[in-house]
C-alpha positions as CSV (number, residue, x, y, z in Angstrom):
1,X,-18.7,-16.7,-1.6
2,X,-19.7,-14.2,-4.1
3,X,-17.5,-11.3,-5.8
4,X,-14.4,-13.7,-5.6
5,X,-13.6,-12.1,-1.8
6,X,-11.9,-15.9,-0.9
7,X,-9.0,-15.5,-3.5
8,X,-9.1,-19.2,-4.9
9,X,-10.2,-18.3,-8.4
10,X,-13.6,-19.1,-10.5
11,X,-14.9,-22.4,-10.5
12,X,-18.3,-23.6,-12.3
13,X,-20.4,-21.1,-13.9
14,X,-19.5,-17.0,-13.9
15,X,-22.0,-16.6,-10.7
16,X,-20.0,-18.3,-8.4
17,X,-16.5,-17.1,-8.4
18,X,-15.1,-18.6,-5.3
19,X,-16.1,-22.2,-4.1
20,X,-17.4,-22.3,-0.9
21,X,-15.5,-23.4,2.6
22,X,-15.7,-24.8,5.4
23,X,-12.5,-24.5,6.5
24,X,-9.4,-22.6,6.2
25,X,-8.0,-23.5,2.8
26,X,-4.9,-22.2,1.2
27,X,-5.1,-19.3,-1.3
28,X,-2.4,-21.1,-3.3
29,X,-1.9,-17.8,-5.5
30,X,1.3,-16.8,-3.5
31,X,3.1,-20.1,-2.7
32,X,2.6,-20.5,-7.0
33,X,4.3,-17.2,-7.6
34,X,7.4,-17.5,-4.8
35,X,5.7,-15.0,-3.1
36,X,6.1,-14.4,0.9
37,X,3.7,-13.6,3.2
38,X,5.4,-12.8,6.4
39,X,5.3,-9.1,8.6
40,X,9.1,-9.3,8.6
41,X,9.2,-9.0,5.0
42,X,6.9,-5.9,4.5
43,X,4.0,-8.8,4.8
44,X,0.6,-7.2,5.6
45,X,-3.1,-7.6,5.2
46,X,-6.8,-6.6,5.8
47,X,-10.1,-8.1,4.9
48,X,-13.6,-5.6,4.2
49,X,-16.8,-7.0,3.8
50,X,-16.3,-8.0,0.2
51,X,-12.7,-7.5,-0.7
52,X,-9.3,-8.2,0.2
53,X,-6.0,-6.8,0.3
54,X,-2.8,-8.0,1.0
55,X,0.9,-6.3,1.2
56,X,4.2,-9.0,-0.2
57,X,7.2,-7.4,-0.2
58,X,6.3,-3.9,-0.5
59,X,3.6,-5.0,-3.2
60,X,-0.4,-5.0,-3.2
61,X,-2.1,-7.9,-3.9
62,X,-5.8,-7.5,-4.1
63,X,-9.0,-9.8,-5.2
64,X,-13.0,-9.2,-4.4
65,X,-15.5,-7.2,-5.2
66,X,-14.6,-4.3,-7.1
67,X,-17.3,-2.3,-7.0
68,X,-16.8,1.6,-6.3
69,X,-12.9,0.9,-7.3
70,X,-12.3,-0.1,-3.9
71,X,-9.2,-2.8,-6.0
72,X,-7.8,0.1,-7.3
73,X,-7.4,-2.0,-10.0
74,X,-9.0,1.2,-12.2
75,X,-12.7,-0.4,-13.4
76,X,-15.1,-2.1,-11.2
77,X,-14.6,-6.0,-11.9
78,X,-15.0,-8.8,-9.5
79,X,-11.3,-10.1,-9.8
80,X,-11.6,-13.9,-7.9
81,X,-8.0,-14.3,-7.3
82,X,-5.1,-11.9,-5.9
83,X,-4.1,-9.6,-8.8
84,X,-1.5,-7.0,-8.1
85,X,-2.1,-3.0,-8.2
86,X,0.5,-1.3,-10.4
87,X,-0.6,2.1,-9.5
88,X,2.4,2.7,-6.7
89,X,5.7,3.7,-9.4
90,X,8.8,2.8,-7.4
91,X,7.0,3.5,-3.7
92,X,6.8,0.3,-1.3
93,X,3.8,-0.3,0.3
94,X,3.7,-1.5,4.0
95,X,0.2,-1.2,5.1
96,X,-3.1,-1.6,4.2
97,X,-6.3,-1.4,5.3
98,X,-9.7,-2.3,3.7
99,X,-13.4,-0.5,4.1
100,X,-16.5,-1.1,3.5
101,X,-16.5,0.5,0.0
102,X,-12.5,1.6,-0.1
103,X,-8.9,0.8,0.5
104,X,-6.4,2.8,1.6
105,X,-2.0,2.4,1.3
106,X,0.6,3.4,3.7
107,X,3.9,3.8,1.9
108,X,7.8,3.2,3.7
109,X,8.0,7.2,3.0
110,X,4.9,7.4,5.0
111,X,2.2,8.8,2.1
112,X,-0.9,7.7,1.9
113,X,-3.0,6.7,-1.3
114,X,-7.1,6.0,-1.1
């Protein structure tokens, strides 16, 4: 898959970001980090066509295509595995859902960021 949208990281030359698969295969990012991904612990996430997002404990997590600064990462890089978004200060995040060329944030106090 191009643009890194799989999250398991660069392998072989710069073009091909993600190896491809056949199968479900672990994005190994979070069990490395002690991260959880569970709904009961502010777990959350959603998929566009090139980019993903996903929501750990009240943090973003996001990898893909990052065209349009639909990361919010604040350029436009490919990132291939999950990197988190710093731009939230001390609000949690507990939703999130991806677009075609944008993501948007749901915060526990219920604001929204885009």
């Amino acid at each position: 898959a191009s643009n890194g949208r799989l999250g398991h990281g660069p392998v072989g030359s710069e073009d091909m970001l993600d190896p491809c698969v056949s199968e479900p295969t672990l994005v190994d990012f979070f069990e490395r980090n002690r991260l959880l991904v569970a709904p009961q612990v502010h777990g959350f996430m959603s998929c566009g066509p090139s980019h993903t997002a996903v929501v750990v404990e009240g943090r973003v997590y996001v990898w893909g295509c990052g065209e349009s600064h639909r990361l919010g990462l604040g350029d436009e890089a490919h990132v291939s595995t999950p990197t988190l978004v710093v731009s939230f200060g001390t609000e949690v995040v507990s939703q999130v859902a991806c677009g075609y060329t944008h993501t948007l944030f749901v915060t526990d106090h219920r604001w929204l960021f885009s």
